[in-house]
N, C-alpha and C positions, 0 to 999 in steps of 0.2 A: 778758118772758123772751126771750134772744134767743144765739144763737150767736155766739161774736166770733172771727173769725180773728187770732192772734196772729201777730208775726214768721215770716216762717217758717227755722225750727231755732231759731237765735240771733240777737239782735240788740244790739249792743255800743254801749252809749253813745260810748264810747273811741273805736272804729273805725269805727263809721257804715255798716258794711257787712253784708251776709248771708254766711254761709258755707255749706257743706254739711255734715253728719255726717261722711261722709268724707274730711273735709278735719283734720278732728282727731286721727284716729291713722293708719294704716298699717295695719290689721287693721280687718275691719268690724265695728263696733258692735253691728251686730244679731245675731251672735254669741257676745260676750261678756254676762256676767249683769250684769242693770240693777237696780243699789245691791243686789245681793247680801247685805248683811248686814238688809235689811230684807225681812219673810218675807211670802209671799205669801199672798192673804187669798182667791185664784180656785183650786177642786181641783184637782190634774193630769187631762190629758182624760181617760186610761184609766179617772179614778174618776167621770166624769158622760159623759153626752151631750155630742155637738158642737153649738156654736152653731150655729141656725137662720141659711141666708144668707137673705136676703129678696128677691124680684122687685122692680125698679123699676119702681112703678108709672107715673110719667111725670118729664118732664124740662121745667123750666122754661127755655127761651133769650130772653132777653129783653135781658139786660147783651152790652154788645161789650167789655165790661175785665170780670177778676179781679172776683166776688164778694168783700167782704171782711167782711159783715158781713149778718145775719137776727136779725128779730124779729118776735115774734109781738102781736099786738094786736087783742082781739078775734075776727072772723068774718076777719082781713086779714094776710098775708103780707107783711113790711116787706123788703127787699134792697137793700143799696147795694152801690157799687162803686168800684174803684180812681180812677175817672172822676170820681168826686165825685155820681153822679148814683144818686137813691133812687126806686123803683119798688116799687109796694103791686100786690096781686092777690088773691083769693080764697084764704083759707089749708085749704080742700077740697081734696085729694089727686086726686081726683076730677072738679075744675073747675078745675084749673090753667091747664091749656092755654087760651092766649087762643080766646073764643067773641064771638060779638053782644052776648051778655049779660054776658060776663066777660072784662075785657082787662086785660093786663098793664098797668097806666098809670104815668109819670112822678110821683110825687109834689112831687119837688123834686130842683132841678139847683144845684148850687156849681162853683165852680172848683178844687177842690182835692179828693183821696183821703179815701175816710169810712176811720175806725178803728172807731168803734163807732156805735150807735143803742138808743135806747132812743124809746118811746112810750107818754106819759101822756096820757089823754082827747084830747084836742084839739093836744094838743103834741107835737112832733116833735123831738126832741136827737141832734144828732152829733157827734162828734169827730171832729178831722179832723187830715192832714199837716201842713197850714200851720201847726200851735200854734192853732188856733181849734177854740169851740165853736159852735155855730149853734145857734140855738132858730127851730125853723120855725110857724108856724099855722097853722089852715084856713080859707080865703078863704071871704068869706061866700057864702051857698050853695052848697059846695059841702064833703065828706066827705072828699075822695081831696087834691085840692089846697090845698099848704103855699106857702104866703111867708115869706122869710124875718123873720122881726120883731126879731131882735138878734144881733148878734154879740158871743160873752167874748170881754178882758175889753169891758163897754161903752164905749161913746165917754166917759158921766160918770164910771165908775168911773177910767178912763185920764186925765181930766182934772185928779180930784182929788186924782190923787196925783202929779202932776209938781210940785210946786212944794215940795216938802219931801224933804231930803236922805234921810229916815231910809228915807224909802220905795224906794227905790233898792237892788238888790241884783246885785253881781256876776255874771253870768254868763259871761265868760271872761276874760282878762286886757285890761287896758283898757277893758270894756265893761260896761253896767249897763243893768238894765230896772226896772222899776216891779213890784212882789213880784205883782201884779195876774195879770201877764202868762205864758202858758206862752213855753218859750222853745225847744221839739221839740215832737215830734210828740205830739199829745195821744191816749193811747191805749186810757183804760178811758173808762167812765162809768157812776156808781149814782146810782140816789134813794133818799133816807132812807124808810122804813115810810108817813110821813104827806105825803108828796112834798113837803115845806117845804125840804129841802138837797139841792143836787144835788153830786155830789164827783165830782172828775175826776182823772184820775193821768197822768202825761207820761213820755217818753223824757228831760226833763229832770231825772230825778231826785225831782222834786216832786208832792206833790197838794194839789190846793185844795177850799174848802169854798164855794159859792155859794148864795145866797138866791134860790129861785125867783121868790117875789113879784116882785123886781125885776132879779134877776139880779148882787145884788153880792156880789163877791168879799169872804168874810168872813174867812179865813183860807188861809195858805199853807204847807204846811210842809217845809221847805226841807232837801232833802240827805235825805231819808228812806228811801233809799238810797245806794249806792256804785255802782249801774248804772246803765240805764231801767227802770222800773217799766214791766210790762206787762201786768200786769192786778189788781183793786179788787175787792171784794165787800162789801157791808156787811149784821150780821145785824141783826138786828131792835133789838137790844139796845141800839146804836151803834155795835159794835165794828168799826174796819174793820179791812179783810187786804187788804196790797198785797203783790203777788208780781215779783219781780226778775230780770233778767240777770243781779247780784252771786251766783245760786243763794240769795239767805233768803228768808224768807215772814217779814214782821213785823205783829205789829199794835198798833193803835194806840185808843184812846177819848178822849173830854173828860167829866173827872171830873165829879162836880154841882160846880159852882162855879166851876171852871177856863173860863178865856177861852181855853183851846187845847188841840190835842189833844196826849196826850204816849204814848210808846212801851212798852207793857203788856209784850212781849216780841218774842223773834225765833228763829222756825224754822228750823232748818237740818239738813238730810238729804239733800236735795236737791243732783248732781253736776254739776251745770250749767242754765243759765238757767231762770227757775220761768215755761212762758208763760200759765197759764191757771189760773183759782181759781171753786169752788165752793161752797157749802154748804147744807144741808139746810136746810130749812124753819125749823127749831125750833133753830138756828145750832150744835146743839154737833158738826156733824161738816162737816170743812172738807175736802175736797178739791184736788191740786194737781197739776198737769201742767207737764212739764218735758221738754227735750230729753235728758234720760238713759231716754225711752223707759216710764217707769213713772206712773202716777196711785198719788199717794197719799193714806191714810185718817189724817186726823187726830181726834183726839177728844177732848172735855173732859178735864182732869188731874182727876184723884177729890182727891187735895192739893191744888192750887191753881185754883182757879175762874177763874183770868185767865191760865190756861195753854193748853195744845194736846198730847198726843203722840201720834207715828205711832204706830199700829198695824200696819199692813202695808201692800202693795203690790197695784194691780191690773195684772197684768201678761197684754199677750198682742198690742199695737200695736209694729207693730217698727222705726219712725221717732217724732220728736220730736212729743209731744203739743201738739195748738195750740188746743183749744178744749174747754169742759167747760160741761152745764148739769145741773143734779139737777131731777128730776118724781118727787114724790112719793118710792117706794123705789126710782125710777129712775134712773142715771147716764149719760149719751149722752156719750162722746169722740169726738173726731175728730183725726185724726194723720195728717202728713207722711206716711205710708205709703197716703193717699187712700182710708181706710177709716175707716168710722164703727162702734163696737163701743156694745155698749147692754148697760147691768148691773144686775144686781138685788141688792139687800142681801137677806141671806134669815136665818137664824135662828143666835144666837151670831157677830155680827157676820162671817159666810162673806157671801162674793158668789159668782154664777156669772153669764156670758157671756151674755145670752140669744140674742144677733145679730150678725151682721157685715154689716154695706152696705156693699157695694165695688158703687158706680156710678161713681164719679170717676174722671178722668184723671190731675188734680194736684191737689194739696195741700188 
């Protein structure tokens, strides 16, 4: 389980650049109603209590770059950083602070910016700016320290497909890579239910399916958007949900039989770039966060099983949503507005607010 910091606001394949909220209109955003014709699913305050603020109870300093990316594993606190460099610690609230017995330590150093992290058993996965994945391990005896053991795509996967045209695929005019290959920044990453697939989603429009066992690249699927894909989820089922700067949410499965995944449908509600996706346990309620300021509730179509529709809006973050995880009937956001709000689903699909953490400086 882990928190991923997305873009922050927007990030434009096209442009290559960050912008601000207020760089988009002339009147501030956080005044005007965010997607207004979709209805809010949190009571007005007058009809509940105010959210609980909560004390910080301590402060991890350990990174000299941008956090960009936490996950949890076990008894251990994962954190990486703009620096490329990953740091494990105590995930006790309570023993965070470096001690004799308990220190912040180096897991693993790269040369390049993490995007995401995820941690199976032994194994260590991150995405990164360069277009790589890294798969790290833990050096014999030893728990906390990773080496790196491969970099996507592999040296053999890379080998075997240079020598045949078909494998060669466009990516800007004049120029071609091997379908193998991310070709931006690589910026989600999931493992399938039984950790046999690992899937990865890029700023290049694309996401790939990989074979843990060895790491090969098994499929690619190419243009699965119109922007950067900036963030993956996958339920249990198979189904993934990639979420875009083009504003859709689409998803996708590999029928029984089919050698590829093909496009189930595509959400759209959403007024601007979708940076962050969720879902519940038991996959039928999907989650999505977006720079128009609102997380929204999607949920199975009662007619069509291979659907989604909004239900409503949780509103109450007043900058671009950039990161979302569900715990049990819990929803934790965290938004450009440097506050993390935590929600309950509570009875007749209502949510309420329980918290707001405001420790942060930025984003």
């Amino acid at each position: 389980m882990g928190l991923v910091q997305r873009p922050l606001c927007c990030h434009s394949h096209d442009s290559h650049h960050l912008h601000s909220e207020s760089s988009t209109s002339s009147s501030s955003l956080s005044s005007q109603p965010s997607l207004p014709s979709v209805p809010s699913l949190t009571p007005q305050p007058h009809h509940t209590d105010q959210p609980t603020h909560h004390q910080l109870v301590t402060t991890v300093k350990a990174h000299t770059s941008p956090v960009s990316s936490l996950a949890l594993h076990g008894k251990s606190l994962y954190s990486a950083s703009s620096s490329g460099e990953i740091r494990t610690c105590s995930r006790d609230p309570f023993t965070l602070k470096p001690t004799p017995t308990n220190t912040n330590v180096v897991a693993a150093t790269s040369n390049a910016p993490v995007k995401s992290v995820i941690v199976s058993d032994d194994i260590l996965l991150t995405a990164h700016q360069d277009h790589k994945i890294r798969v790290w391990k833990t050096e014999p005896g030893s728990a906390i320290n990773y080496k790196c053991a491969a970099t996507l795509p592999t040296f053999h996967d890379r080998f075997s497909k240079l020598f045949s045209s078909k494998n060669y695929v466009e990516i800007r005019r004049h120029k071609k890579r091997t379908w193998v290959h991310h070709v931006d920044a690589v910026s989600a990453l999931a493992l399938s239910r039984d950790g046999s697939l690992l899937y990865s989603a890029s700023w290049d429009r694309t996401f790939k399916i990989w074979r843990t066992s060895d790491f090969k690249c098994l499929e690619s699927v190419k243009n699965a958007h119109e922007d950067a894909i900036n963030s993956l989820v996958l339920s249990n089922d198979g189904v993934v949900y990639t979420g875009s700067a083009d504003t859709k949410i689409k998803m996708w499965n590999k029928g029984e039989g089919a050698k590829k995944h093909s496009l189930l449908g595509t959400l759209e509600k959403h007024k601007s770039a979708v940076n962050a996706l969720a879902l519940s346990a038991d996959g039928s309620v999907l989650y999505s966060g977006a720079c128009d300021r609102s997380i929204l509730v999607w949920e199975s179509d009662n007619n069509n099983n291979n659907n989604m529709v909004v239900v409503g809006a949780l509103r109450g973050h007043t900058k671009a949503i950039l990161c979302l995880v569900v715990v049990a009937d819990l929803v934790c956001s965290g938004s450009a507005d440097n506050s993390v709000r935590i929600w309950r689903r509570g009875v007749e699909k209502g949510y309420s607010c329980l918290a707001v953490l405001e420790g942060h400086r930025r984003p």
